[in-house]
C-alpha positions in Angstrom: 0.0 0.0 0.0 1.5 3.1 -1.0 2.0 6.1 1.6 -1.3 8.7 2.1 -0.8 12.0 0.6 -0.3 14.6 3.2 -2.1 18.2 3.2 1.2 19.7 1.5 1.5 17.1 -1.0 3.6 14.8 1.2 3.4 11.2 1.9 1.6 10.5 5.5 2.9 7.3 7.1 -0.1 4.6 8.4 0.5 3.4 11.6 1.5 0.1 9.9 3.4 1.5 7.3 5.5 2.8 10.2 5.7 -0.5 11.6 6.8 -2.2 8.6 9.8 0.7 7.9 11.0 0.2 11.0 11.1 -3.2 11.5 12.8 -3.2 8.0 15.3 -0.7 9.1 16.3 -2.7 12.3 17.1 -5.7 10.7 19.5 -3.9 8.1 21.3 -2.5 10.5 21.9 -5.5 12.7 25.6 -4.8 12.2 25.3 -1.5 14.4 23.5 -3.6 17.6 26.4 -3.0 20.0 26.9 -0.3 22.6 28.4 2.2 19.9 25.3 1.2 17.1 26.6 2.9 14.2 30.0 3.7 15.4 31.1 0.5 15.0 31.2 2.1 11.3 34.2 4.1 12.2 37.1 1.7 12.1 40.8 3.1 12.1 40.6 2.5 9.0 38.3 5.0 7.4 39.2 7.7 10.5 42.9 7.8 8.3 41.1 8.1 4.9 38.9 10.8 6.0 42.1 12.9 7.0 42.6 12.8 3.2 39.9 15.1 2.7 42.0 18.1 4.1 43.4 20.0 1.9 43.3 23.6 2.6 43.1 23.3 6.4 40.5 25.3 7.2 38.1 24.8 10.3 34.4 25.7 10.2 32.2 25.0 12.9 28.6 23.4 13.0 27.1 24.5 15.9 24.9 27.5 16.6 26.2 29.9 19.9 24.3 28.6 22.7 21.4 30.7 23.6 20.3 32.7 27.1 17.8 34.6 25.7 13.7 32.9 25.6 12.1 32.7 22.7 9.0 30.8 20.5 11.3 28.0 20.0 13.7 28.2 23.4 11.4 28.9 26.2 14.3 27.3 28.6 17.3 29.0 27.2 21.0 27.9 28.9 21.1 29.7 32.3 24.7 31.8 32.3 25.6 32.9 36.0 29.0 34.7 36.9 30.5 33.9 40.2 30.4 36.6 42.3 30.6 40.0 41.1 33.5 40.2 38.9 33.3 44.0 38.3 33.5 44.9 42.5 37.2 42.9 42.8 40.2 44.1 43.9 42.3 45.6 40.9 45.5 44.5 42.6 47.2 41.2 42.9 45.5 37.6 40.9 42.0 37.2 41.2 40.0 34.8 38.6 36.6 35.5 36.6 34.6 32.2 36.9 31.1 31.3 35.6 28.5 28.9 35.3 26.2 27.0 32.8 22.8 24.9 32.9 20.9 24.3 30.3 18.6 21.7 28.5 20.4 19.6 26.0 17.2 18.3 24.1 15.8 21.5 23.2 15.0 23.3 20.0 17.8 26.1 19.7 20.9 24.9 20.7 23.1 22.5 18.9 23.4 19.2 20.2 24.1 15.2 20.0 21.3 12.6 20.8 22.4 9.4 22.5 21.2 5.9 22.2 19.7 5.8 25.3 17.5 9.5 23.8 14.7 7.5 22.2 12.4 5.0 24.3 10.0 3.2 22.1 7.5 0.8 23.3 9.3 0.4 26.5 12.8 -0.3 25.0 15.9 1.2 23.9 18.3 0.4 20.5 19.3 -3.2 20.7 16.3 -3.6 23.0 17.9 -2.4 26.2 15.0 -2.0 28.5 14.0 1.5 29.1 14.4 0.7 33.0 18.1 1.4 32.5 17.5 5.2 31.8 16.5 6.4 35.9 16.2 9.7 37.6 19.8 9.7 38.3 20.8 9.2 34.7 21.4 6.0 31.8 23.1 3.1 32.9 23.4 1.9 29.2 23.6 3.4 25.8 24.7 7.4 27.5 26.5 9.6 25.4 30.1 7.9 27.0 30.1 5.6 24.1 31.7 9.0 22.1 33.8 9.4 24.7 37.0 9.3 22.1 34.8 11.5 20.2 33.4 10.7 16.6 36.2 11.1 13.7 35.3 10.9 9.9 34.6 11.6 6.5 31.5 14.5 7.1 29.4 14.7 3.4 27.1 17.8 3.7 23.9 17.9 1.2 22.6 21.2 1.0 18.7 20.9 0.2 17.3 24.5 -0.6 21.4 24.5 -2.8 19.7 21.7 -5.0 15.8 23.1 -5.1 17.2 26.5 -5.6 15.3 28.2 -2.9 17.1 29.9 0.4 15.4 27.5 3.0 12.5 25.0 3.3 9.4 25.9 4.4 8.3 24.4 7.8 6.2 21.5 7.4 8.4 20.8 3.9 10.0 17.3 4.2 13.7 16.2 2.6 12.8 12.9 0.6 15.0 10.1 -0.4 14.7 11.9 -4.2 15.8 14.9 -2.3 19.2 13.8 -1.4 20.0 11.5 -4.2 19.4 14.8 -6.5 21.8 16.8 -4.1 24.6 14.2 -4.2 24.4 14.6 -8.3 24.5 18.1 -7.7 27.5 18.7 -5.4 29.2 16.0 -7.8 29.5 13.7 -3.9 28.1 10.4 -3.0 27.5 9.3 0.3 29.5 6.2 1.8 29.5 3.6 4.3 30.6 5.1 7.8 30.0 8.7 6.6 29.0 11.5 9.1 26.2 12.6 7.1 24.4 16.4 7.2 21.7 17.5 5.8 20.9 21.2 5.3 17.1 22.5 4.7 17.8 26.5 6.0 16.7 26.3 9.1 19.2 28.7 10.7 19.0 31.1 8.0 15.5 31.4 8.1 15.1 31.8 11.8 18.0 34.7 11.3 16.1 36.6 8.2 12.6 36.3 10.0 13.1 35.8 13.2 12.5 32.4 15.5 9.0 30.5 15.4 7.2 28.1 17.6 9.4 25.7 15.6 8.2 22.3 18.1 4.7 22.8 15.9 6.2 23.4 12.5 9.9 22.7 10.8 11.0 21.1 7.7 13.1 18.2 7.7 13.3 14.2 6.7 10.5 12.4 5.8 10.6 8.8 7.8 11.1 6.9 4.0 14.6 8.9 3.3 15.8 6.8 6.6 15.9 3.9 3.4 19.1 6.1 1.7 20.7 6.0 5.4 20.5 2.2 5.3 21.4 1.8 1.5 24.7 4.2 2.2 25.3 2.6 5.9 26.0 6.1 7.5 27.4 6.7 11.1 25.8 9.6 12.3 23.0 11.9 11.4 23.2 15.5 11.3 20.7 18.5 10.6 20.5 22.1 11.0 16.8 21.3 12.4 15.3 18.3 14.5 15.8 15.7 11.6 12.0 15.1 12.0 9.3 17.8 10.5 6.3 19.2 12.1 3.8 17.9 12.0 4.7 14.6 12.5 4.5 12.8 8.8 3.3 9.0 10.7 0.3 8.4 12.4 0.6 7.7 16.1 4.4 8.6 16.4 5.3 12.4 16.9 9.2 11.9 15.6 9.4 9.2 13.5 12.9 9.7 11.9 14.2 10.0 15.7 12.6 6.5 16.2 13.9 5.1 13.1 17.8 6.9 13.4 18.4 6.4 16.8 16.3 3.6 18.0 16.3 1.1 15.2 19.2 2.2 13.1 21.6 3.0 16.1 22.7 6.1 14.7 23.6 9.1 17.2 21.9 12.1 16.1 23.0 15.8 15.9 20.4 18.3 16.0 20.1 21.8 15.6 23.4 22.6 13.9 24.1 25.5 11.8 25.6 25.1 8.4 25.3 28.9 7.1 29.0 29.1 7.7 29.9 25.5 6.3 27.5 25.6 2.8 29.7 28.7 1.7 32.9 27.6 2.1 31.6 24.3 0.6 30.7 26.0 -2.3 34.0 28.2 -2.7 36.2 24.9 -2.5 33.8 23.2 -5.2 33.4 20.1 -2.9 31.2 19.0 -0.1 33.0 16.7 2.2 35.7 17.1 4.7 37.2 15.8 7.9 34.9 16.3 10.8 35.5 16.1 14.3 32.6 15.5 16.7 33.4 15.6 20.4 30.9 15.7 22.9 31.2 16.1 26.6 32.2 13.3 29.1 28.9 13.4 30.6 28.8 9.5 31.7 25.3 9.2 32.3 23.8 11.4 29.7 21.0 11.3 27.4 23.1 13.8 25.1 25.5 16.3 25.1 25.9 20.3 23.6 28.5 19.8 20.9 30.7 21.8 18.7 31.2 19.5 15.6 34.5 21.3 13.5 34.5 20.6 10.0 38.4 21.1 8.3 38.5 21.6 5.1 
């Protein structure tokens, strides 16, 4: 049975369709069942080819400046507190300016890395882990310490609204499997087996031309059916400048369905919330789209996730 037609034109997902995708999706990725999931795509092996890709040595980050401000899509912004009163020291002799941070990791502003133990799905984890090892005082499997020696490799950015030649998708707009095949023909790239793979659809330079917007109720992103390209190519990590799942959801009965299928069944660590408006133009002035990215998120031991700063060199 082929996929409902959405209000926009897009596919809508059955509940059973769902189902089926996803058990589909599992099985292929059986190879990616350990602690790590997809990591295990990272052997030394393809960490030394991807150092090829530098050539000029430039770095570029992917991540967006954290946030303290509220907004429509940040209501709990990071909470930044100096130590003391820096300003009412003595101006003689050593003294130290200190500070501190709090913030939520999972939100929808700042940029940050999803752990296997993120997604719960009908009372398990990936690999079936029971969700009874995630407790109040934090994950006893799956936390974001399996990256603890960070996350090397060959990064492949496809630039969506490059390819559709329009500056940024419209919320609600999803990134197909068509979508990404026509952007790899584009940026003359092809996506690869233990790739760190990002996909730009303008989120950040939208938000920056026309200011921030309830974006939990409506962002563009992947449909559920381009997870099938992720499987085909055997990718290591997900990346997006957005949530990787549009709003509305696109399935019935599950609100992020590419979360479900990336993190949960695939075993892939997902980076949300990145910012590529820096990235895309230097992409585009060395005439190719992939580069050596480092990813290395904080040894938080227990964590469902961590705020990253993934460097791209060039």
């Amino acid at each position: 049975m082929a996929p409902r037609a959405g209000p926009a034109g897009q596919t809508r997902l059955t509940a059973a369709e769902f189902d089926a995708q996803y058990r589909r999706l599992a099985s292929r990725a059986a190879w990616a069942a350990g602690g790590r999931g997809a990591l295990e795509a990272l052997t030394p092996a393809r960490v030394l080819a991807a150092t090829r890709e530098v050539s000029t040595g430039r770095t570029v980050s992917l991540a967006a400046p954290v946030e303290t401000q509220a907004g429509p899509d940040n209501p709990e912004p990071a909470r930044h507190r100096m130590n003391g009163r820096p300003e009412e020291r003595a101006t003689d002799g050593l003294d130290f300016a200190m500070d501190r941070f709090a913030m939520n990791v999972h939100g929808d502003a700042d940029s940050h890395i999803d752990a296997l133990c993120h997604v719960i799905y009908d009372g398990t984890l990936h690999g079936g882990v029971p969700a009874s090892s995630v407790t109040s005082r934090g994950a006893t499997e799956l936390s974001i310490e399996a990256a603890h020696d960070g996350i090397v490799g060959r990064g492949v950015l496809l630039d969506i609204p490059r390819t559709r030649g329009v500056a940024w998708l419209e919320p609600g707009d999803h990134v197909t499997t068509d979508d990404l095949t026509a952007a790899e023909t584009a940026e003359h790239v092809r996506v690869s087996e233990g790739d760190l793979l990002f996909v730009r659809v303008g989120h950040r330079r939208r938000r920056a031309e026309l200011g921030a917007w309830h974006a939990a109720r409506a962002r563009a992103d992947l449909h559920p059916s381009a997870l099938e390209f992720l499987a085909d190519r055997r990718v290591a990590v997900l990346g997006g400048d957005g949530n990787n799942d549009t709003a509305p959801s696109s399935t019935e009965g599950v609100d992020f369905p590419v979360h479900v299928l990336a993190v949960h069944a695939m075993g892939l660590h997902l980076l949300d919330y990145l910012q590529f408006e820096d990235l895309a133009p230097a992409c585009e002035a060395e005439g190719r789209w992939s580069f050596l990215c480092v990813i290395a998120p904080l040894r938080l031991p227990d964590a469902t996730g961590s705020p990253v700063n993934p460097i791209a060199v060039l």
